[in-house]
C-alpha positions as protocol buffer text, in pm:
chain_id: "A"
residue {
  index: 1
  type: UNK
  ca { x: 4703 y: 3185 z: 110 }
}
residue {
  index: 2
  type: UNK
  ca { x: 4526 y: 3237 z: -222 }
}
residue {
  index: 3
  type: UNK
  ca { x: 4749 y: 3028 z: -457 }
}
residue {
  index: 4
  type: UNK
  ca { x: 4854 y: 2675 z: -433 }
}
residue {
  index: 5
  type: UNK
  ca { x: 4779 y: 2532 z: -113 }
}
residue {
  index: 6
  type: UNK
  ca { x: 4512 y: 2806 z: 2 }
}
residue {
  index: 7
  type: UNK
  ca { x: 4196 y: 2592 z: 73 }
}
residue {
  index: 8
  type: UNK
  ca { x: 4400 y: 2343 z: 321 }
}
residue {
  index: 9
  type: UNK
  ca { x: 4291 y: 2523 z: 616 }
}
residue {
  index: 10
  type: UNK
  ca { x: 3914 y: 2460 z: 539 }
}
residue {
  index: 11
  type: UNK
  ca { x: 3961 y: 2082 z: 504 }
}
residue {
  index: 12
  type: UNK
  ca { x: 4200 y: 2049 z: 872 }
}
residue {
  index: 13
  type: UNK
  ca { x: 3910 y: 2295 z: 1007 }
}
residue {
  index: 14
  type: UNK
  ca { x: 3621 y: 2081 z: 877 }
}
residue {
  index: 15
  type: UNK
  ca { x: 3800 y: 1755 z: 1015 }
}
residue {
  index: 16
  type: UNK
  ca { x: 3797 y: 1958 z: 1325 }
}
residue {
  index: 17
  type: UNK
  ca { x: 3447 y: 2061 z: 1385 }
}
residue {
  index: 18
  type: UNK
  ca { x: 3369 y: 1761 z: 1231 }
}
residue {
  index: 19
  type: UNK
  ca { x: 3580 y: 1568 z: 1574 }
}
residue {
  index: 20
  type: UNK
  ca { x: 3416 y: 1792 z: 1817 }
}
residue {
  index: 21
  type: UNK
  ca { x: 3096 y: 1713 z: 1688 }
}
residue {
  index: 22
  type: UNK
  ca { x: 3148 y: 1355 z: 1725 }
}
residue {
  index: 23
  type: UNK
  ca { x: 3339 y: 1420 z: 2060 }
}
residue {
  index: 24
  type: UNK
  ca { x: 2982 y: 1610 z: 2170 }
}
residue {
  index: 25
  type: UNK
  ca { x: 2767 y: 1365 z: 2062 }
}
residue {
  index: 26
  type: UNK
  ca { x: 2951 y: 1049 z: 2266 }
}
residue {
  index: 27
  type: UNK
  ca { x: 2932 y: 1275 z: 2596 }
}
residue {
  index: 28
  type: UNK
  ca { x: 2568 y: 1367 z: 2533 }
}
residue {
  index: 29
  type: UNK
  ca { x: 2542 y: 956 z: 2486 }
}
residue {
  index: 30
  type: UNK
  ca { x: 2740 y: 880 z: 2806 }
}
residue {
  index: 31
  type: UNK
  ca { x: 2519 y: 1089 z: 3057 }
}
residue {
  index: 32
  type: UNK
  ca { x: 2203 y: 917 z: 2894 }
}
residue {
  index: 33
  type: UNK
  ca { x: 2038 y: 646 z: 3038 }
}
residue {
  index: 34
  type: UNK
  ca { x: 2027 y: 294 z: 2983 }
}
residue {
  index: 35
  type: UNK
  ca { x: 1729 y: 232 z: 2748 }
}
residue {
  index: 36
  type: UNK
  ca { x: 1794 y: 544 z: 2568 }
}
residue {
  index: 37
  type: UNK
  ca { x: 2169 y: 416 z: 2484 }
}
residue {
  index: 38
  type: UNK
  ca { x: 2041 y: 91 z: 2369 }
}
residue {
  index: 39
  type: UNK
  ca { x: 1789 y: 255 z: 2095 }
}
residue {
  index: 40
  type: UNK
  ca { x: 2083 y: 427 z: 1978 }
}
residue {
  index: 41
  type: UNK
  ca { x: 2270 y: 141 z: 1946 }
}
residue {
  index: 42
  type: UNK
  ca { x: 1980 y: -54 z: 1786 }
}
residue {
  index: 43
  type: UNK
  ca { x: 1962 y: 230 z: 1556 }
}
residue {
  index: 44
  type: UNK
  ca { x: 2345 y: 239 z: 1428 }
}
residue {
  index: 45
  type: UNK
  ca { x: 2318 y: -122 z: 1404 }
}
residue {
  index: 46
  type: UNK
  ca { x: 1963 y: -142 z: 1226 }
}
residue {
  index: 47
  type: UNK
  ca { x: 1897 y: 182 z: 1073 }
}
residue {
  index: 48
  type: UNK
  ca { x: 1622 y: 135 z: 833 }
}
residue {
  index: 49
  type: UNK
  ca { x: 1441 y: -155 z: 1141 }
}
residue {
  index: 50
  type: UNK
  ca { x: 1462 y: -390 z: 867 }
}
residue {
  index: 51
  type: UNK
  ca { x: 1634 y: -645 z: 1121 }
}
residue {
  index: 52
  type: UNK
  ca { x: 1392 y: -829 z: 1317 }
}
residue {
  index: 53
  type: UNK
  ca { x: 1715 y: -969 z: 1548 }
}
residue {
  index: 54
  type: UNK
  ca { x: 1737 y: -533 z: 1617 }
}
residue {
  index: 55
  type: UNK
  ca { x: 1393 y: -404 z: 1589 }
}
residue {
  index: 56
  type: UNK
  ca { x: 1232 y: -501 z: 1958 }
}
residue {
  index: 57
  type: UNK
  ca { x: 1528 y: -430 z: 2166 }
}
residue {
  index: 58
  type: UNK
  ca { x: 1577 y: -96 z: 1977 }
}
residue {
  index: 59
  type: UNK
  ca { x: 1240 y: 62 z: 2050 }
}
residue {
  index: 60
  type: UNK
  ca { x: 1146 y: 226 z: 2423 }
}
residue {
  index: 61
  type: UNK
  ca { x: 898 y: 114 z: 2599 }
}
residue {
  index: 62
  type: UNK
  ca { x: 638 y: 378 z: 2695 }
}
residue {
  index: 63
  type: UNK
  ca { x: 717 y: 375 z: 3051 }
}
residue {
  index: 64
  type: UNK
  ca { x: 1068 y: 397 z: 2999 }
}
residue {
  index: 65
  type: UNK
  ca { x: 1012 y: 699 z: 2796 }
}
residue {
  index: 66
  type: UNK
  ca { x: 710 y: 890 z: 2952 }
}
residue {
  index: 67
  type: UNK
  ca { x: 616 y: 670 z: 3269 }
}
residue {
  index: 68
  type: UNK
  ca { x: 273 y: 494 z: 3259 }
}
residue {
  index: 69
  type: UNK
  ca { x: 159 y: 662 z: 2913 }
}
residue {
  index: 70
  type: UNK
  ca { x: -234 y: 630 z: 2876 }
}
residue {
  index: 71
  type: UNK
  ca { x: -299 y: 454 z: 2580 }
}
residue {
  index: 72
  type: UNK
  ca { x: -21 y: 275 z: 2521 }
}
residue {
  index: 73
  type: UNK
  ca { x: -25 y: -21 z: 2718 }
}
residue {
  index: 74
  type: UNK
  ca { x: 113 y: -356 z: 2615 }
}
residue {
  index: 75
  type: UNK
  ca { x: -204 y: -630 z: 2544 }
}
residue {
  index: 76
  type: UNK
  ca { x: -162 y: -938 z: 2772 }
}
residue {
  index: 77
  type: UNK
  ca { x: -199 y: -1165 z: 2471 }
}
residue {
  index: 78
  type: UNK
  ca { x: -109 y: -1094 z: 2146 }
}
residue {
  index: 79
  type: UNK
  ca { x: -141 y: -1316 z: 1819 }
}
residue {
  index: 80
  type: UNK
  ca { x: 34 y: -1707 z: 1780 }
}
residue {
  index: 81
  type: UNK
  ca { x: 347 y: -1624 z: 1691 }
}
residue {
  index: 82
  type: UNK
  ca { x: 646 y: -1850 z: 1538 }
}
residue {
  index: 83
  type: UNK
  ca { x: 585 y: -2138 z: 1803 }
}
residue {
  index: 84
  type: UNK
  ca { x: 238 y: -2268 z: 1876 }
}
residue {
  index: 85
  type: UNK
  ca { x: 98 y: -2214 z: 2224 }
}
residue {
  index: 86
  type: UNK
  ca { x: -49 y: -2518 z: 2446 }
}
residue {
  index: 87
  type: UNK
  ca { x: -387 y: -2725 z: 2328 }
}
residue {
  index: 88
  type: UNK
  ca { x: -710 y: -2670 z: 2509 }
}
residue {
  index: 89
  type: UNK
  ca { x: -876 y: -3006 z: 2530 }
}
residue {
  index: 90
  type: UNK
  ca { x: -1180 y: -3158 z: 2741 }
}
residue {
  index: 91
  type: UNK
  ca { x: -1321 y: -2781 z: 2817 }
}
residue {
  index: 92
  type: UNK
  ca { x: -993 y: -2689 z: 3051 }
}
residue {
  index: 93
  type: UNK
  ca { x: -835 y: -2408 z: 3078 }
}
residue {
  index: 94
  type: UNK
  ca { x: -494 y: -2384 z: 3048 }
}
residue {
  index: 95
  type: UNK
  ca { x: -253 y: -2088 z: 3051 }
}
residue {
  index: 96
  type: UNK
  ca { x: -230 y: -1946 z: 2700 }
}
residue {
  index: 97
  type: UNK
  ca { x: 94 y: -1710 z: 2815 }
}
residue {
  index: 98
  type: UNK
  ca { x: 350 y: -2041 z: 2882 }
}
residue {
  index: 99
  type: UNK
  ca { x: 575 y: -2167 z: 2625 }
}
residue {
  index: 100
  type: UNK
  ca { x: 468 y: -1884 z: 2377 }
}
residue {
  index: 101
  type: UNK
  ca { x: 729 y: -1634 z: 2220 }
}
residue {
  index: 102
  type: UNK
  ca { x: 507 y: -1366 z: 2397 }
}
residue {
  index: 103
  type: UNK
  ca { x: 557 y: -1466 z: 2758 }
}
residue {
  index: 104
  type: UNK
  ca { x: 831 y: -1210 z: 2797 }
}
residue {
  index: 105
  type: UNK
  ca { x: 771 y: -855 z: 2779 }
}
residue {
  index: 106
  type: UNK
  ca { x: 810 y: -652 z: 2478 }
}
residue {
  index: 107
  type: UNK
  ca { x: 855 y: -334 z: 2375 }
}
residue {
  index: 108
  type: UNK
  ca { x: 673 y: -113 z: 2156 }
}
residue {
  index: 109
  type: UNK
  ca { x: 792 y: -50 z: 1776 }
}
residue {
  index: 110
  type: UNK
  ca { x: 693 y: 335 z: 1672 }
}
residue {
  index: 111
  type: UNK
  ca { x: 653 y: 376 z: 1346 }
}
residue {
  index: 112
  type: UNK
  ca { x: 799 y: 636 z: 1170 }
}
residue {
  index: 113
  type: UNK
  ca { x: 636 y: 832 z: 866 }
}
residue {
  index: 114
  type: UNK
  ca { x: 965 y: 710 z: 653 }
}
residue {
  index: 115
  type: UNK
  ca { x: 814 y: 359 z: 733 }
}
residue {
  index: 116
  type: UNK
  ca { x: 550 y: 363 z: 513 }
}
residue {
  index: 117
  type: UNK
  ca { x: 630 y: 388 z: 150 }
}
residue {
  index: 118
  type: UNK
  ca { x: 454 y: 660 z: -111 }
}
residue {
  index: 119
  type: UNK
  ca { x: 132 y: 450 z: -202 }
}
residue {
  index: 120
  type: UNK
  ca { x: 162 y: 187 z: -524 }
}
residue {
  index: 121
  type: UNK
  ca { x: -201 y: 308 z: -651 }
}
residue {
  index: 122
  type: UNK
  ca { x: -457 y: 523 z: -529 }
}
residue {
  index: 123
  type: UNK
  ca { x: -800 y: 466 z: -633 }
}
residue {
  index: 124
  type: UNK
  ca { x: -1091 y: 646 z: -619 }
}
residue {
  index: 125
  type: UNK
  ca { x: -1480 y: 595 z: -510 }
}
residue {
  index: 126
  type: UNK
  ca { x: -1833 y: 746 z: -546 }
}
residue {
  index: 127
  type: UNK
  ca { x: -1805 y: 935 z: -198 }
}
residue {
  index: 128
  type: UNK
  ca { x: -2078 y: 705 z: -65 }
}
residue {
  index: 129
  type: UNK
  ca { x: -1983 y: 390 z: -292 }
}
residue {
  index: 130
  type: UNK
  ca { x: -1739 y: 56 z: -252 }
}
residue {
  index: 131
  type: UNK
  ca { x: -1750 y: -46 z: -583 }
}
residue {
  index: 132
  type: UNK
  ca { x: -1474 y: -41 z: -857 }
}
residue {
  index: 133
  type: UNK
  ca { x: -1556 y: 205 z: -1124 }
}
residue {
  index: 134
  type: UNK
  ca { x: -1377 y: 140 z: -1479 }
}
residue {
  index: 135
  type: UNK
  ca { x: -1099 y: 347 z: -1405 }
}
residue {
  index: 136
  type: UNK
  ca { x: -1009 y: 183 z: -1067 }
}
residue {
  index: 137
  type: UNK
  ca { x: -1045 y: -121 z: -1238 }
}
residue {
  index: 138
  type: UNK
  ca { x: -792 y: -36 z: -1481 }
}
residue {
  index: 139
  type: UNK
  ca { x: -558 y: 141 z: -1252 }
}
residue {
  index: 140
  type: UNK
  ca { x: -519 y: -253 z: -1110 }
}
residue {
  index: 141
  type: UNK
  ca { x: -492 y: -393 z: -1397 }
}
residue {
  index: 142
  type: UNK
  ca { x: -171 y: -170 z: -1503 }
}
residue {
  index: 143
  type: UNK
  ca { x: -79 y: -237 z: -1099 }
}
residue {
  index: 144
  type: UNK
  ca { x: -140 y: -631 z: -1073 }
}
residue {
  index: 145
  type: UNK
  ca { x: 208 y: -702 z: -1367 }
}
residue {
  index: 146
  type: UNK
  ca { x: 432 y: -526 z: -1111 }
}
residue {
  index: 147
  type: UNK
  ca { x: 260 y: -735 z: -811 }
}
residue {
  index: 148
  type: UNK
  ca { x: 269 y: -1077 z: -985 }
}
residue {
  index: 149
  type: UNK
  ca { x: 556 y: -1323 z: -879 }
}
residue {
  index: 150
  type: UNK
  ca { x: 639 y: -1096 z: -553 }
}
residue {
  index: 151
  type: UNK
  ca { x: 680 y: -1237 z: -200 }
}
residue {
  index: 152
  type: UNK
  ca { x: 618 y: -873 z: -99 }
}
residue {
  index: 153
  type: UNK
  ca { x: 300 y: -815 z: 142 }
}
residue {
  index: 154
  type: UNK
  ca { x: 49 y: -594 z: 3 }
}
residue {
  index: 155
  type: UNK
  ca { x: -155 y: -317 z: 249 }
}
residue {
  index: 156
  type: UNK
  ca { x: -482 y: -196 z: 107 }
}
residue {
  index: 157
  type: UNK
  ca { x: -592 y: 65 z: 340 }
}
residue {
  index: 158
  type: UNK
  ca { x: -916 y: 269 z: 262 }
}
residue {
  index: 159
  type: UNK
  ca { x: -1073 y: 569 z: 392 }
}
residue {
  index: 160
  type: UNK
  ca { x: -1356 y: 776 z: 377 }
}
residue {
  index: 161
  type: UNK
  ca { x: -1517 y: 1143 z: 408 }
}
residue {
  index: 162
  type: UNK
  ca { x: -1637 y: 1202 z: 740 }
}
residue {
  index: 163
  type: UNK
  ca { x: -2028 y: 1374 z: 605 }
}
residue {
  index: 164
  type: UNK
  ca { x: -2342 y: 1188 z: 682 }
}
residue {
  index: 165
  type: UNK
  ca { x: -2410 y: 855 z: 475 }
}
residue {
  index: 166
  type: UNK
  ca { x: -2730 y: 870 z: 284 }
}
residue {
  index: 167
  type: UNK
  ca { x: -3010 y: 714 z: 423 }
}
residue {
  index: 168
  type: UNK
  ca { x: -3048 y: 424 z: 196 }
}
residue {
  index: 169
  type: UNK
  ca { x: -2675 y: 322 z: 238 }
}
residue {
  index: 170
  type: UNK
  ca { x: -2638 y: 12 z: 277 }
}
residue {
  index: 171
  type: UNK
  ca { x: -2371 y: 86 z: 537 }
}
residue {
  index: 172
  type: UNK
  ca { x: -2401 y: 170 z: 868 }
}
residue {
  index: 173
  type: UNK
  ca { x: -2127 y: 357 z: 925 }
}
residue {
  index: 174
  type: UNK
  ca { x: -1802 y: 481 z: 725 }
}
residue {
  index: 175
  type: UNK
  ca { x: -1580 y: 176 z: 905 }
}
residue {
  index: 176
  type: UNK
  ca { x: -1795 y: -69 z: 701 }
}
residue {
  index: 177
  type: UNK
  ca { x: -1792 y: 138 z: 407 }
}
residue {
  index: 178
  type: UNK
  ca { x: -1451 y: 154 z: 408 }
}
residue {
  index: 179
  type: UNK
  ca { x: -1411 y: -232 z: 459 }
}
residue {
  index: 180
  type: UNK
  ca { x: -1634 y: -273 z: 143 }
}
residue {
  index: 181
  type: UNK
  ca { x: -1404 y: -30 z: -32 }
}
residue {
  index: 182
  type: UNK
  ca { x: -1067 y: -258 z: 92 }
}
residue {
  index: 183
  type: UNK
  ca { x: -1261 y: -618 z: 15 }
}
residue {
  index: 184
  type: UNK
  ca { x: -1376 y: -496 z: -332 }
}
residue {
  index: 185
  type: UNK
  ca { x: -1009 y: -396 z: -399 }
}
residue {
  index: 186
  type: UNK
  ca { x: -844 y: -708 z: -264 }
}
residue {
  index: 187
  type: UNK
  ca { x: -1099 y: -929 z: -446 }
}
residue {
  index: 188
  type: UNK
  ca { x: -1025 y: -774 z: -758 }
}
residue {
  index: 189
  type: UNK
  ca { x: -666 y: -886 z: -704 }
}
residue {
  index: 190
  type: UNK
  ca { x: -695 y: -1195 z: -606 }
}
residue {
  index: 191
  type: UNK
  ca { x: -933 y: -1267 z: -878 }
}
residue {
  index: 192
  type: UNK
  ca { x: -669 y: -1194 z: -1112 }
}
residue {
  index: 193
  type: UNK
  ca { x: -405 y: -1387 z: -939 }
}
residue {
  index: 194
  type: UNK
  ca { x: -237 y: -1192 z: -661 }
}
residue {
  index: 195
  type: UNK
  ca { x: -185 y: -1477 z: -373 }
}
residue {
  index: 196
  type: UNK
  ca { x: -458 y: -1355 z: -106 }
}
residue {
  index: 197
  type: UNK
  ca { x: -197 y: -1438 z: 191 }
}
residue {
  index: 198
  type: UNK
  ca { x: -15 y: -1161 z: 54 }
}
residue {
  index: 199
  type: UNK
  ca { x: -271 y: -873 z: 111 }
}
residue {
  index: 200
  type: UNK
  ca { x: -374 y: -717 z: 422 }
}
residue {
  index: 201
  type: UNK
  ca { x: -670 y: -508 z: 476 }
}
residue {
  index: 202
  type: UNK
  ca { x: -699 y: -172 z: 716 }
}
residue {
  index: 203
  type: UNK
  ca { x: -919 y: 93 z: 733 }
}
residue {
  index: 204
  type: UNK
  ca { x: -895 y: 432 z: 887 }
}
residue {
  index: 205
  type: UNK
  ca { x: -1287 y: 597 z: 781 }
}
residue {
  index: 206
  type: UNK
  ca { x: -1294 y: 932 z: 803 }
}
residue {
  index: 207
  type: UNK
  ca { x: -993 y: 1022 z: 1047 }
}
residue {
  index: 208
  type: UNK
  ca { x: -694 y: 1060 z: 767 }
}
residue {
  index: 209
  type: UNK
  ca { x: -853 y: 1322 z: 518 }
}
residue {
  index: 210
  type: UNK
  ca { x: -643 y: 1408 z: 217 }
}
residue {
  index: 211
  type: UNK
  ca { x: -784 y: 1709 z: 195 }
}
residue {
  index: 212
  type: UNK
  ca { x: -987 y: 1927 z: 460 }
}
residue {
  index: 213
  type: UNK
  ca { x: -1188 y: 2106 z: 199 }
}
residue {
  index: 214
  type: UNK
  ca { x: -1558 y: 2045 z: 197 }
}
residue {
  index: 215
  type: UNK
  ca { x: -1641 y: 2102 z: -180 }
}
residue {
  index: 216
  type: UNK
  ca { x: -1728 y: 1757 z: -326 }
}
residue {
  index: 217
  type: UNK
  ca { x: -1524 y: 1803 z: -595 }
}
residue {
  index: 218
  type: UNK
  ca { x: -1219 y: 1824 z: -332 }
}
residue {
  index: 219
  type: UNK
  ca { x: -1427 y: 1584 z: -98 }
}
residue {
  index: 220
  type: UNK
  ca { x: -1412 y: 1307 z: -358 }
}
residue {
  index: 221
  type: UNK
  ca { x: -1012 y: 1316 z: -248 }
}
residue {
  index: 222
  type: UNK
  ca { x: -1090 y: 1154 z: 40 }
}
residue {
  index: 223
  type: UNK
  ca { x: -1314 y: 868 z: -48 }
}
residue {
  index: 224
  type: UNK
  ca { x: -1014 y: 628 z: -183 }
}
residue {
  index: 225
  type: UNK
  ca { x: -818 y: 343 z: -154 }
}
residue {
  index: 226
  type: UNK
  ca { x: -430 y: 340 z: -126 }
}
residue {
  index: 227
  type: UNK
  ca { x: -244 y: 40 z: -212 }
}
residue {
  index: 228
  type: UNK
  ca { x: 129 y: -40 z: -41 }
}
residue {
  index: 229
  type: UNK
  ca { x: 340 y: -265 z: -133 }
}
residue {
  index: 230
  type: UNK
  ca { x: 541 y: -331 z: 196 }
}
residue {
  index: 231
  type: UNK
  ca { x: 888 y: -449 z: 308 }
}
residue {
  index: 232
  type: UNK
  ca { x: 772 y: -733 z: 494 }
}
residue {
  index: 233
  type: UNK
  ca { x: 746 y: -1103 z: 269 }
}
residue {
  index: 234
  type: UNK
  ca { x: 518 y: -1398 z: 323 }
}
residue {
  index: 235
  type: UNK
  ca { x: 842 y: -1620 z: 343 }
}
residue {
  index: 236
  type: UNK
  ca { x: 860 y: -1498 z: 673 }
}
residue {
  index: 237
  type: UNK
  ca { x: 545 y: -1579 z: 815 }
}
residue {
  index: 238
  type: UNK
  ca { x: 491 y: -1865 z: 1018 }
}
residue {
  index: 239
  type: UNK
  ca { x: 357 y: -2208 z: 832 }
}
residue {
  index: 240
  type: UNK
  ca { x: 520 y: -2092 z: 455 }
}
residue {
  index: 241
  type: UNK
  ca { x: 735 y: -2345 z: 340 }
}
residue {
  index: 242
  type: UNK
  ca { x: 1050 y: -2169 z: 444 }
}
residue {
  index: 243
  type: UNK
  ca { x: 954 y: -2179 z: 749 }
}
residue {
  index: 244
  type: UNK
  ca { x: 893 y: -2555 z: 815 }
}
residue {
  index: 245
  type: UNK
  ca { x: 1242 y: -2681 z: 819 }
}
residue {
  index: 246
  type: UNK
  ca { x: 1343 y: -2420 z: 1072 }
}
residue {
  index: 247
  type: UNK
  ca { x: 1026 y: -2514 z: 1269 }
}
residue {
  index: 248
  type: UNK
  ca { x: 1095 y: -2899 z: 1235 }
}
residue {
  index: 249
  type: UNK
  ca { x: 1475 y: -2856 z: 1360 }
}
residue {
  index: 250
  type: UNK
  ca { x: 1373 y: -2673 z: 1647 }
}
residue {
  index: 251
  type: UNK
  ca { x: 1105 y: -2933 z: 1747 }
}
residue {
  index: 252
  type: UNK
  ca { x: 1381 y: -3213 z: 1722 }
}
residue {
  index: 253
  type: UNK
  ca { x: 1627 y: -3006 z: 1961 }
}
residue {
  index: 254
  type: UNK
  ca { x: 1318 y: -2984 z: 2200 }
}
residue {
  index: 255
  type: UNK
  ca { x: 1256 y: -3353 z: 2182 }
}
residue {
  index: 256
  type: UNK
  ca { x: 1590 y: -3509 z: 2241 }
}
């Protein structure tokens, strides 16, 4: 077995823990139940959730995974979405959840951490400041060349240290400091041309340190700014040219 055709048996007895693998894996699949087989399906046919015809029915509900799971419970409104819901005229009220795309339930989308992509830029602030120092501001200004002429969405989410504010701040708390941090950043781009549709602003204080030492030389770690740019384009929103025609045709149908 050590000379010309030797190594065959390793290949026939890959391919065959390689088929009972597969042959495992459909059984497990088989004695799950219904929601479960459909987010695997999803999955196969959507891995990366980039699909938006795969990503709702591919994600469990809470209840359908845990029962009633505190915390988790679908809103009873959510946003406008593609379609625009009724008019409220004269003062009456009118039911906001008909002929919306969020009359029917759906499900909840967990994100994963491969989701979210390794930050474009992270900038860095006085701990108890929200203003671009020179570096930050040239940190953007190598940034803003590889933004320009994108359709890409752009996250700017900024956090904080979690010690006391001084007393003079004119914050009140580490949420609005951490706004001012995420407004000073996004002004900066859009005053030197990134489309402000493009950029959207979160905030997350105190509550996602990057470090948990509580030197302020490590501290100053935490008091930053990361920029995304995200898989998700302003082509698709509702109102952008692209979507108008698509919008119009589907009036039309409605109308005839």
């Amino acid at each position: 077995m050590a000379a010309g055709g030797g190594g065959a048996w390793k290949v026939a007895y890959a391919d065959f823990v390689t088929a009972m693998m597969a042959f495992f894996m459909v059984m497990w699949i088989t004695a799950q139940d219904k929601p479960v087989r459909e987010a695997i399906a999803g999955y196969f046919q959507d891995p990366l959730g980039t699909s938006s015809e795969h990503s709702r029915p591919t994600s469990l509900l809470p209840s359908e995974l845990h029962g009633d799971t505190p915390g988790l419970d679908m809103p009873k409104t959510k946003p406008p979405g593609n379609q625009p819901g009724p008019d409220v005229s004269n003062g009456a009220e009118t039911d906001l959840q008909t002929n919306t795309p969020w009359t029917h339930p759906h499900r909840v989308h967990f994100l994963q951490e491969t989701d979210r992509t390794w930050p474009a830029v992270v900038l860095l602030f006085p701990e108890a400041s929200a203003e671009l120092d020179e570096h930050a501001q040239e940190q953007l200004r190598r940034l803003i060349p590889q933004l320009t002429g994108k359709l890409n969405r752009i996250e700017i989410r900024a956090h904080s240290t979690r010690r006391p504010l001084p007393s003079d701040s004119p914050f009140p708390d580490h949420w609005q400091l951490c706004y001012g941090r995420s407004m000073a950043t996004m002004q900066y781009l859009v005053d030197n041309g990134i489309e402000p549709d493009r950029i959207r602003l979160s905030q997350s204080g105190g509550y996602e340190p990057q470090t948990q030492y509580i030197g302020s030389k490590w501290q100053r770690e935490n008091s930053r700014v990361e920029l995304f740019l995200l898989n998700e384009f302003v082509e698709e929103l509702p109102g952008t040219p692209s979507a108008e025609p698509a919008a119009e045709k589907q009036q039309a149908a409605e109308n005839q």
